[in-house]
C-alpha positions as CSV (number, residue, x, y, z in Angstrom):
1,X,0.0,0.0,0.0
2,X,1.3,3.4,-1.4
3,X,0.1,6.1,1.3
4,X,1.7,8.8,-0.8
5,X,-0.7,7.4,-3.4
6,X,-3.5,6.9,-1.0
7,X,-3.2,10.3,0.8
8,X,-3.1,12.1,-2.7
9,X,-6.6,10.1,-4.5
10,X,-8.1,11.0,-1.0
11,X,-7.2,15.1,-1.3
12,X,-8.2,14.9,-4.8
13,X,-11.3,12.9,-5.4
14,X,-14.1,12.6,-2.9
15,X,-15.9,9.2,-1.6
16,X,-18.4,9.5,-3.9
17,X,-15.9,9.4,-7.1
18,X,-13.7,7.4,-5.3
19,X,-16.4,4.8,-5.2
20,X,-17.5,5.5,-8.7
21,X,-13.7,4.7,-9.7
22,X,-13.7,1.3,-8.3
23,X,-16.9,0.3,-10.5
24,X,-15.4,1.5,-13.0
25,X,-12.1,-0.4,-12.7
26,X,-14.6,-3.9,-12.2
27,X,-16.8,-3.4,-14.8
28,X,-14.5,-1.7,-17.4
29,X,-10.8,-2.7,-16.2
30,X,-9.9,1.0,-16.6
31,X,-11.3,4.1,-14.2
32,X,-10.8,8.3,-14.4
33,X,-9.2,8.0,-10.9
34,X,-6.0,5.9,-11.5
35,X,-4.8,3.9,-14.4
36,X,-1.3,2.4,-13.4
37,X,-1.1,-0.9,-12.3
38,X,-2.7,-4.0,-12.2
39,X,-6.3,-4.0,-11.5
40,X,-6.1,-5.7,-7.8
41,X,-3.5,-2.5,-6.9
42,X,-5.6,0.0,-8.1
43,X,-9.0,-0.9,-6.5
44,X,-6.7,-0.9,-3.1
45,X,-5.4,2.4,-3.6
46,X,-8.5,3.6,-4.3
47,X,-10.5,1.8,-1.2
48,X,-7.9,2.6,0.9
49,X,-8.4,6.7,-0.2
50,X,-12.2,5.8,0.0
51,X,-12.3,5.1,3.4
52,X,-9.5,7.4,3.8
53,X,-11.6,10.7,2.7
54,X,-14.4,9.0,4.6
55,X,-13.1,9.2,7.5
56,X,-12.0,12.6,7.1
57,X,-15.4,14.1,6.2
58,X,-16.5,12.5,9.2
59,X,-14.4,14.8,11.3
60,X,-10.8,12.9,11.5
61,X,-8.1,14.3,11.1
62,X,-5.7,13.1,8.3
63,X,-3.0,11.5,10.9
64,X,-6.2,10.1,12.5
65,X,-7.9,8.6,9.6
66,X,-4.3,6.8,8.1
67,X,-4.2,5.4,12.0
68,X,-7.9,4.0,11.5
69,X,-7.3,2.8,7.8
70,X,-3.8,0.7,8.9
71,X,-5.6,-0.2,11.9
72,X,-8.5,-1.7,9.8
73,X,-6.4,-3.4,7.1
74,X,-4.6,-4.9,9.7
75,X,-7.6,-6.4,11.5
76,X,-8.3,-7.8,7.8
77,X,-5.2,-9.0,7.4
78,X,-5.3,-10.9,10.6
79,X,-8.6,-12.3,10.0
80,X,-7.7,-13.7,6.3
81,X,-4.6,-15.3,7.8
82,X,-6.7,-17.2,10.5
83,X,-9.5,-18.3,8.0
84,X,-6.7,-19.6,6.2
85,X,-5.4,-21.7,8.8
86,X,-9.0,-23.1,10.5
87,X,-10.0,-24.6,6.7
């Protein structure tokens, strides 16, 4: 994860075409928000700036929100790894 990246698509683009980016990139493989890389990185960067500007209109501050959003991907990231280990 790119937080240069994320931080930048979150200052630029609000939720709304953040979200319209990423089905965008699944129907159509290609999106007005980001174009380089493969189609798993870019719908990453761009939830990640989602949730990101979300958080942020919802009265975080920036350092707050990229606290919440690593916080969040690692609770993810911890529960994929166990559901991968129970099967």
């Amino acid at each position: 994860m790119n937080i240069r990246e994320i931080k930048g698509l979150a200052a630029e683009f609000t939720a709304d075409e953040l979200e319209d980016c990423i089905q965008q990139e699944v129907k159509e493989g290609a999106n007005f928000c980001l174009n380089e890389g493969s189609t798993a990185r870019i719908i990453n960067a761009l939830a990640g700036a989602e949730t990101l500007r979300q958080l942020m209109n919802d009265g975080m501050s920036e350092r707050e929100a990229l606290r919440e959003l690593a916080r969040r991907i690692r609770q993810v990231q911890g529960n994929s790894t166990h559901g991968a280990d129970s099967g």
